[in-house]
N, C-alpha and C positions, 0 to 999 in steps of 0.2 A: 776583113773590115769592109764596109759597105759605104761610099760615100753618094748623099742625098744630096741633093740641090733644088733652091724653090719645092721642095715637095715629090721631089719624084726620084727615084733611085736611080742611081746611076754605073757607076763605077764598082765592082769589086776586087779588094785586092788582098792579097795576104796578109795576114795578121804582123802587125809592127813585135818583132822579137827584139831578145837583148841587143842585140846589134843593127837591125834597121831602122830606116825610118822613113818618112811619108814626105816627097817632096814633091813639090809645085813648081816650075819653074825654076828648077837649082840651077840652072845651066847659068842664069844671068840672077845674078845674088842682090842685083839693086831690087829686083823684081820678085824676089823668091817668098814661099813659104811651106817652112819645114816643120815637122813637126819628129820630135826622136824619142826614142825607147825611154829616157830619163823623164819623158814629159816636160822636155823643153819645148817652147814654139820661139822661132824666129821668123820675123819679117823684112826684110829686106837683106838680110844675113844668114849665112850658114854657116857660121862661129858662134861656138855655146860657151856659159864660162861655166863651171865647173859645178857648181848647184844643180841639185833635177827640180823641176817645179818653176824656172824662171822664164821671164818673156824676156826675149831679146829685139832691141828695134835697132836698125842702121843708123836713125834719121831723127833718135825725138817722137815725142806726143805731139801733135798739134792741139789746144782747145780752141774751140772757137771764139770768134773778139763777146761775144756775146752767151755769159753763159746758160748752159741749158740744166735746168738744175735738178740732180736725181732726189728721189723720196726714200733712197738705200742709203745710209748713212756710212757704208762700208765704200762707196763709189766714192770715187776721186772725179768729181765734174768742172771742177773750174782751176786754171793756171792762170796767174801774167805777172809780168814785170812791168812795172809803169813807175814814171817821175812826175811829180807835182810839185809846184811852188808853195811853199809856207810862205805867209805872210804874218808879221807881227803883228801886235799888239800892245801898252802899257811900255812906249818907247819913244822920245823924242820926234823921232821917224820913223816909220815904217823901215824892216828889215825883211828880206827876203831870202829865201836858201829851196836848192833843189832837193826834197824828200824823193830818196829809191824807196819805193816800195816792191813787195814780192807776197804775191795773194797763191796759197795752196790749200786748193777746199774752203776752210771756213778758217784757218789761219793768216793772222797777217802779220807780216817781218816792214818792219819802219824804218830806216835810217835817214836819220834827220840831223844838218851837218851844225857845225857851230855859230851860233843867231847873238850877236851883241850889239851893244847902244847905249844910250845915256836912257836912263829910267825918268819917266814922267807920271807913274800911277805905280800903287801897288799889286796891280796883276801883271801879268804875263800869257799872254795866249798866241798858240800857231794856229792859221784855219789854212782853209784853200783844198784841206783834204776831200777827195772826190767821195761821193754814195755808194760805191761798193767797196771801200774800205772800212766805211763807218762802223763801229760795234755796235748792238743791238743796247746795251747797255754800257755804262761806262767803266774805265779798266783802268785800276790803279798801274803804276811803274815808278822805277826809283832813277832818277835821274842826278846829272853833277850840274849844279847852278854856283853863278856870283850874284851876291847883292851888295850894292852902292860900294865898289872898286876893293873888295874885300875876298877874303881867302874861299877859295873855291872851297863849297860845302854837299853834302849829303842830301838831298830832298826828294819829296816825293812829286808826284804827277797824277794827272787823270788825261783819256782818253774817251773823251764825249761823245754819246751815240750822237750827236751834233757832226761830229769828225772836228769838233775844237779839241785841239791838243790845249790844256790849261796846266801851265807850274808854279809849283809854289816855293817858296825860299828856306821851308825846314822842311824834316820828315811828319813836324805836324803839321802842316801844312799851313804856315803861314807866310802873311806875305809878305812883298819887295818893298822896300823902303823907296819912295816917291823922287828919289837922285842918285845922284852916282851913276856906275857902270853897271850893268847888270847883263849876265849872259846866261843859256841853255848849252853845256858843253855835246861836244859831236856826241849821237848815244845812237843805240840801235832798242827797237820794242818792238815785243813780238805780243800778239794777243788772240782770243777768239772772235767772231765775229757773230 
């Protein structure tokens, strides 16, 4: 095997067999990169798990705060975990709750906690979600709501390429009755983006 760098040949060494492998730096494993006969590669590690064909990391991916975004739909370009404030809407007062969000690639995971109040209109809407959570389009989800101090029920939702989270009080989507108690129960929504 012949190893090249920037263009120019460098190194050669014997052929990687069933029991060798190609290491870089093994002496210090934080620092290391192996590569072995299964066509494992490790970085920062020289502990394989048992798969041929995996990449092993010490440390995690890092992406960057700002993503770079590939035109290979097979590439994984963007991570992060962030919290935002919802803020209500069609509420006596304003209600507020911290949404976890978790963005991988073009998926996004929502967990948005439990938002209750005295009802003063018949909608219901969360905003405050940030523009790279937004969907491109809007995405239905099936959520557990109360209307006007009444038994928790079945209904549906939408997720706004606005990033307004809007619910409604049936699966047809109808709306809150203008009193009473009205809530969005804890829920988790995952969607494209």
């Amino acid at each position: 095997m012949t190893i090249t760098l920037n263009g120019t040949t460098g190194i050669t060494t014997p052929d990687i067999t069933s029991a060798g492998s190609l290491n870089i730096d093994a002496s210090a494993p934080d620092n290391s990169l192996v590569v072995n006969s299964a066509g494992n590669v490790g970085i920062g590690t020289i502990t394989f798990v048992a798969d041929p064909g995996i990449l092993t990391l010490s440390k995690g991916i890092t992406f960057p705060a700002t993503q770079v975004a590939s035109t290979n739909a097979n590439t994984l370009d963007d991570y992060r975990e962030l919290t935002y404030t919802a803020s209500s809407t069609g509420l006596t007062a304003v209600v507020t709750g911290t949404v976890t969000a978790v963005k991988t690639g073009r998926m996004v995971t929502l967990e948005i906690p439990l938002i209750t109040g005295t009802s003063n209109a018949t909608t219901f809407t969360l905003t405050g979600m940030p523009i790279e959570l937004r969907p491109t389009a809007s995405r239905v989800f099936i959520v557990s709501v109360v209307d006007n101090g009444g038994a928790r029920s079945i209904a549906v939702g939408l997720v706004l390429a606005t990033g307004v989270i809007e619910l409604f009080s049936t699966l047809g989507g109808g709306g809150f009755t203008a009193s009473g108690t009205k809530d969005v129960g804890r829920l988790n929504i995952s969607y494209i983006i």
